[in-house]
N, C-alpha and C positions, 0 to 999 in steps of 0.2 A: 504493500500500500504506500509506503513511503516513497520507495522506488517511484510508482506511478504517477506523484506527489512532484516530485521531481522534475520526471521527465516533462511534466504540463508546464510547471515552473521555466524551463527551458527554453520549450517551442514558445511562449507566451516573450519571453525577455528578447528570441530572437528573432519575432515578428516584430516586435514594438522597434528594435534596434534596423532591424530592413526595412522596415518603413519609413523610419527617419532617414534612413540613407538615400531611400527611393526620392524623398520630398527635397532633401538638400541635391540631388543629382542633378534633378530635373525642373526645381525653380527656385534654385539657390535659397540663400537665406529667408526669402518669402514664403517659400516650403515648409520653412520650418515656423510660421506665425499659423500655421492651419493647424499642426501637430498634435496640440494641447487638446482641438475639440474633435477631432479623429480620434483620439486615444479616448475620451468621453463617448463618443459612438460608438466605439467597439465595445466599452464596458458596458454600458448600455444594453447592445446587442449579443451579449455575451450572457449579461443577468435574464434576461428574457430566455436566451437558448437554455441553460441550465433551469430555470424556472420549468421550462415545456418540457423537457427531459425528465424531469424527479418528476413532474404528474404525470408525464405516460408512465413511469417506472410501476409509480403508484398506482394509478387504477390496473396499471397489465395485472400485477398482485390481485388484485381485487377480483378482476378477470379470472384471473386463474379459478377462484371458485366456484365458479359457475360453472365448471367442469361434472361438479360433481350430478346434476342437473342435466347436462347434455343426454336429450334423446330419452329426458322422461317423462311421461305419459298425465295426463291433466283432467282428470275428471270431476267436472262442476256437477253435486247436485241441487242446489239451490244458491239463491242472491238476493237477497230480500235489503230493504230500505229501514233503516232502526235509526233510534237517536244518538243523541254521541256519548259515547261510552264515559262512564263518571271514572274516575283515574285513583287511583288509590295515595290515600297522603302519605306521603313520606316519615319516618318515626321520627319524632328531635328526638336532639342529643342531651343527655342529662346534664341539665347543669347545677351540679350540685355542690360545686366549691365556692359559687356564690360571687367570682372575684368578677362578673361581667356584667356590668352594670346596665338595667334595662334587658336581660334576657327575657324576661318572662312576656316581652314586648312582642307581636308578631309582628310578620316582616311578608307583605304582599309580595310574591314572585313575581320576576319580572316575566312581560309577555311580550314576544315579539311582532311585528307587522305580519308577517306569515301565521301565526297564530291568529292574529284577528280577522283576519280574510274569511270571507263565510264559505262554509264546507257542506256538504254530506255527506250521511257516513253512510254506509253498507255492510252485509254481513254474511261474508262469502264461504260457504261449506263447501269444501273443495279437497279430492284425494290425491294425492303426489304420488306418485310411484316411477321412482328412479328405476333407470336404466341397467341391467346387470345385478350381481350379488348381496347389494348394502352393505357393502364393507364401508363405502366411507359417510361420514355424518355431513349434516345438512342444518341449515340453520330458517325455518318457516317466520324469525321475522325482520329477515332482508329481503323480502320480497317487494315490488315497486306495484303501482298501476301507471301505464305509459299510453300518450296520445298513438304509438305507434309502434312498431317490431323493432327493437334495437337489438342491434350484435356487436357493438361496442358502446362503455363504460363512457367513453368519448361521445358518443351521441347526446349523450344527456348533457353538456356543457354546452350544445353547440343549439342556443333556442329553449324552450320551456317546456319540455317534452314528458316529464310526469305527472298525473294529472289526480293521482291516488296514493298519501304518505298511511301506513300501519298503525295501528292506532293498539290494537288488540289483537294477541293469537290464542285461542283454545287448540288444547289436543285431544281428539275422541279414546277416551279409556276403556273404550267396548261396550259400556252403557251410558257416557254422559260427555260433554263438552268438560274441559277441566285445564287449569292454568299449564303456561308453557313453560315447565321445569323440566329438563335442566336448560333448555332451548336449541338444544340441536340433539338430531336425531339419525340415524341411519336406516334403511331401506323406505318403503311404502307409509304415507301414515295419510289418516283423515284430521281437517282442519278446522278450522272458521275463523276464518283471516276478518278484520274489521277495518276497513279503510276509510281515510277520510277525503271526499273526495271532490274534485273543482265543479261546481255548479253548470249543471247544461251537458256534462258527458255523459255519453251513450254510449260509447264501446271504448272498449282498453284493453292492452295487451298486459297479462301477469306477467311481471316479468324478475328475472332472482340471477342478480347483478346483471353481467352482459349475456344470458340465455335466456330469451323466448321463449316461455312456453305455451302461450294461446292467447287466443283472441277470446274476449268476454261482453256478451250485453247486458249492459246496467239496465234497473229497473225506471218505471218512469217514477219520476221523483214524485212526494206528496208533504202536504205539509204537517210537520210533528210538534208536539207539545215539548 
């Protein structure tokens, strides 16, 4: 690693150095008043390549698990229209050494502009069953709703293309819907994914990271207490 460290350090010192020679060759010392903001464009365009480079690195990771997914089989038995799921509170922390003055104070959590945008939710009973032996686990809730078929991680950057975020997953115990512990799972399981979703969509592709795995029709929407 340091070697490679190195060698960038190198080529980096002896492009800066050919270019200065290039600019003093070619318009003398007037060459060299441009210098300062070419070498500022290069950084520039350098931060930005490296910047593009760690996010492809990054979602390819991401990609990669979608692997697990390739070429499994999607069966919707129902999609029904529900309200939005009440969220369970978080447990405070004991404070019991008394040194925090005003604990006993609540504290409004902050909510975002994406949080206020008005939603509907849905409440999607849906069987997964991967492809091959189930040797390897699967995780029901990075699953998306998307305006459209993506096959890369990169598509969703590129435009507003998911149109349904998770809100809730149940996992069927053979007689009941029931919470998603430990959250990933290996081979075939039944669901009920609960999305929350952009007002006026009619169809979406489920989709679990950069794998497609079907096209779905939302219900027509009504109005809920």
């Amino acid at each position: 690693m340091v070697r490679l460290i190195l060698v960038v350090v190198i080529l980096v010192l002896t492009l800066v150095a050919g270019i200065a020679v290039a600019l003093n060759h070619f318009f003398g010392w007037k060459g060299l008043i441009a210098f300062p903001f070419i070498l500022i464009a290069f950084v520039w365009l350098g931060k930005k390549f490296i910047g593009l480079m760690v996010k492809r690195f990054a979602l390819g990771l991401f990609g990669m698990k979608s692997g697990v997914l390739r070429g499994a089989m999607m069966t919707v038995h129902s999609i029904t229209a529900v309200a939005k799921p009440e969220r369970t509170p978080e447990p405070k922390e004991d404070e019991s050494d008394g040194n925090n003055a005003g604990a006993d104070e609540e504290t409004e959590p902050e909510v975002s502009e994406t949080e206020n945008e008005p939603k509907h939710y849905l409440a999607m009973d849906v069987t997964i069953t991967p492809k091959g032996e189930g040797e390897h686990y699967w995780e029901p809730g990075e699953f998306i709703l998307t305006s459209e078929r993506l096959t890369s991680l990169m598509d969703l950057e590129e435009g507003d293309k998911e149109v349904g975020g998770m809100e809730r997953v149940e996992i069927w115990d053979g007689a009941a819907f029931g919470p998603d512990d430990p959250g990933k799972y290996p081979g075939p399981q039944r669901l009920r994914l609960t999305f929350a979703v952009k007002p006026g969509t009619s169809r979406a592709w489920l989709q679990y990271y950069a794998e497609p795995l079907g096209e779905v029709e939302l219900p027509a929407w009504e109005s809920r207490a």
